[in-house]
N, C-alpha and C positions, 0 to 999 in steps of 0.2 A: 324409846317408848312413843306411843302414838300420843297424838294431844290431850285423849280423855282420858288416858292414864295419869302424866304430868299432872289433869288436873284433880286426879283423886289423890293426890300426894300434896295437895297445898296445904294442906292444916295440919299435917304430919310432919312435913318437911324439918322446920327449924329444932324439933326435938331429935328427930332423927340424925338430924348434920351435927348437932354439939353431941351426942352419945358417941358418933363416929369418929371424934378429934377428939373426946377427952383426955385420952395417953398423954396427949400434948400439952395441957395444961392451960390450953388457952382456948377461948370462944370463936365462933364462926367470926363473928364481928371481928376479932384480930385479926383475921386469916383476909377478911374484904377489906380492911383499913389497910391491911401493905400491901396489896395488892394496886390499889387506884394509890398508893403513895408512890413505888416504885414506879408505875407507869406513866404520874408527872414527873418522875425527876426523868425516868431515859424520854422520853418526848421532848422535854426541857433540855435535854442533849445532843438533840437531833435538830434543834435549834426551829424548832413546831409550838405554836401559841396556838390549841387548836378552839375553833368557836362552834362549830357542829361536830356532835361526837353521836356514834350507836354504841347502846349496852346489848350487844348479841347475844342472845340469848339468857335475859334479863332473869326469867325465874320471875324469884318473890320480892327482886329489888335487893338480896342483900349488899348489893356495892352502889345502888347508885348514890344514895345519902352522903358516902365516901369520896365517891367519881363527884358529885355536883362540890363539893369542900374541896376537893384538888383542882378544879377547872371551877369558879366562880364567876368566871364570863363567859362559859360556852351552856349550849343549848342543850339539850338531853334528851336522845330518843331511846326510847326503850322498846324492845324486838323479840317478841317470842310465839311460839306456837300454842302455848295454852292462856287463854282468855283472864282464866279466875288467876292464872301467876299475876297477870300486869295489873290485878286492880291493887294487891299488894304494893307494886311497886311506885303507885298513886301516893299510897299512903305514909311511905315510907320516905318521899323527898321532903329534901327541904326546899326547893322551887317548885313549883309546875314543871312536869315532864310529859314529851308526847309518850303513848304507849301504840304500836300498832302488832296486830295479829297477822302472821304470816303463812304461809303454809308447809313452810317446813323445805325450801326447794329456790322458790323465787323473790329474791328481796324485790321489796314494791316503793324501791326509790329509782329517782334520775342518774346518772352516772355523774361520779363527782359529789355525791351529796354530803357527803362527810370529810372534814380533815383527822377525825380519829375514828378507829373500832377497837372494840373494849370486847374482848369474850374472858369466861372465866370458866373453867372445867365445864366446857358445855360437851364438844367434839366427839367424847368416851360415850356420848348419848344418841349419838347421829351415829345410824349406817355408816359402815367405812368407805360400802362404796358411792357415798354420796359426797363425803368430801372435797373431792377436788372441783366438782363442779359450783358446791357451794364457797368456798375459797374463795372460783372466778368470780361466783356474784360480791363477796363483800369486797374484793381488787377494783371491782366496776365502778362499784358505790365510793369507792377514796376519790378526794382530790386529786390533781399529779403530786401536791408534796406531801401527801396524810402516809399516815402511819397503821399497820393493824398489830397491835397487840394480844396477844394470847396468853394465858395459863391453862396448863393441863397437868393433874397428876403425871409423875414421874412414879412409872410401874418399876423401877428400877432400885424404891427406896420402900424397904420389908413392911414398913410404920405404915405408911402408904398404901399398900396393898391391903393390910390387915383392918384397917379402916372405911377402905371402898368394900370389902367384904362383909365387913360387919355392918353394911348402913343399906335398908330396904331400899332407900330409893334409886342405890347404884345396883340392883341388883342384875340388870340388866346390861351394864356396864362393863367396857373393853378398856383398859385402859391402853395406849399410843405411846411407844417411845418418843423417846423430844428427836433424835436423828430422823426416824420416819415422819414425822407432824412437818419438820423441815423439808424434807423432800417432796411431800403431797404438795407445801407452797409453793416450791420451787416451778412444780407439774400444774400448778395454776395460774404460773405468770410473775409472780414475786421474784424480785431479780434480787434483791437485798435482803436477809433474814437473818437474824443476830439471833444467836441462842445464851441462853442462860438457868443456870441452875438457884432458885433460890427457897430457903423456910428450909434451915440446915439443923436451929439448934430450937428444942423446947421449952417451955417456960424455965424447967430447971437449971437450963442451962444461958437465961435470957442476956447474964452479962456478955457471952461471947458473939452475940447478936452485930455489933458492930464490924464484925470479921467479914460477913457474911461478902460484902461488895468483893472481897478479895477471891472470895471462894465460888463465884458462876462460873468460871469452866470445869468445878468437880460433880459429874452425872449423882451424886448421892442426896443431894438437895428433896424435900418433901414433893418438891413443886417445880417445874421449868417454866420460863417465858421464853416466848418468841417476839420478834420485834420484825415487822414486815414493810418492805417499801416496792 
């Protein structure tokens, strides 16, 4: 969607996002808290203390309150193409966070600027064929030791489909296997890409949530991560 779309979906958006998970039994807010949970601990694996981090394609902020609680020494810039999303994301931290407006193509940082990137189901929203070149710019933007991590819908899990289906603001929406997301990185320069399946079991089934670390190489996960160096 173009920016003045995105931005006619700000005030709809969080009603729209919980209608579209409810099967799950759990709120957006759950789905952004393990998200920036999981991506300190594999960071914290990779043996990365990162202190400049980007929220790609930030939206209305809902992970960064989560990302500044997982990383409370690093900095936070928040990165999207619609204006009225970042002022959300102002409101929404609990530090001061930069927000800057982009164009959709050209990150307007130096090379090196960050030792983390943070995207969360942004991708399914971007042209596919713009991908790879956007990839190279956020590769640019890492340190030599930063990390980018990703989530994207996994089109491969029925719950998932029926949910990007049923919510306006994905209407436009492609969703990416995780094997082809990995091979675009690979075609942007990422030499190292860790894949992972994860958000296996529903609130009903929240006791077996524990399992889940064991079960990232099974493609039925709600949700994949990527992990890029």
């Amino acid at each position: 969607m173009p920016p003045a779309e995105f931005d006619a979906y700000v005030d709809d958006y969080d009603a729209q996002h919980a209608a579209s998970v409810r099967l799950s039994g759990e709120s957006p807010d759950f789905f952004a808290a393990h998200k920036a949970a999981l991506t300190a601990r594999l960071v914290s694996e990779a043996g990365l203390d990162p202190l400049r981090i980007m929220d790609f394609g930030a939206g209305r902020g809902n992970c960064v309150a989560h990302l500044q609680r997982a990383f409370p020494q690093a900095s936070l810039t928040c990165l999207d193409v619609s204006a009225r999303s970042l002022t959300h994301c102002e409101a929404r931290a609990v530090r001061p966070v930069e927000t800057v407006v982009y164009d959709g193509r050209h990150l307007p940082f130096a090379a090196g600027s960050f030792d983390l990137v943070f995207t969360a189901c942004v991708f399914h929203h971007i042209p596919e064929g713009d991908h790879v070149d956007l990839l190279r710019e956020i590769r640019r933007s890492l340190a030599p030791r930063g990390r980018f991590v990703l989530f994207e819908h996994n089109p491969r899990n029925p719950l998932t489909r029926r949910a990007v289906r049923n919510c306006p603001f994905d209407r436009n929406a492609v969703l990416i296997d995780a094997t082809e997301m990995r091979r675009r990185m690979h075609a942007a320069g990422f030499e190292q890409v860790a894949l992972r399946f994860t958000m296996f079991f529903p609130a009903m089934l929240a006791p077996l949530r524990p399992l889940e670390s064991r079960l990232g190489w099974l493609p039925l996960g709600a949700q994949y991560c990527l992990v890029a160096a």
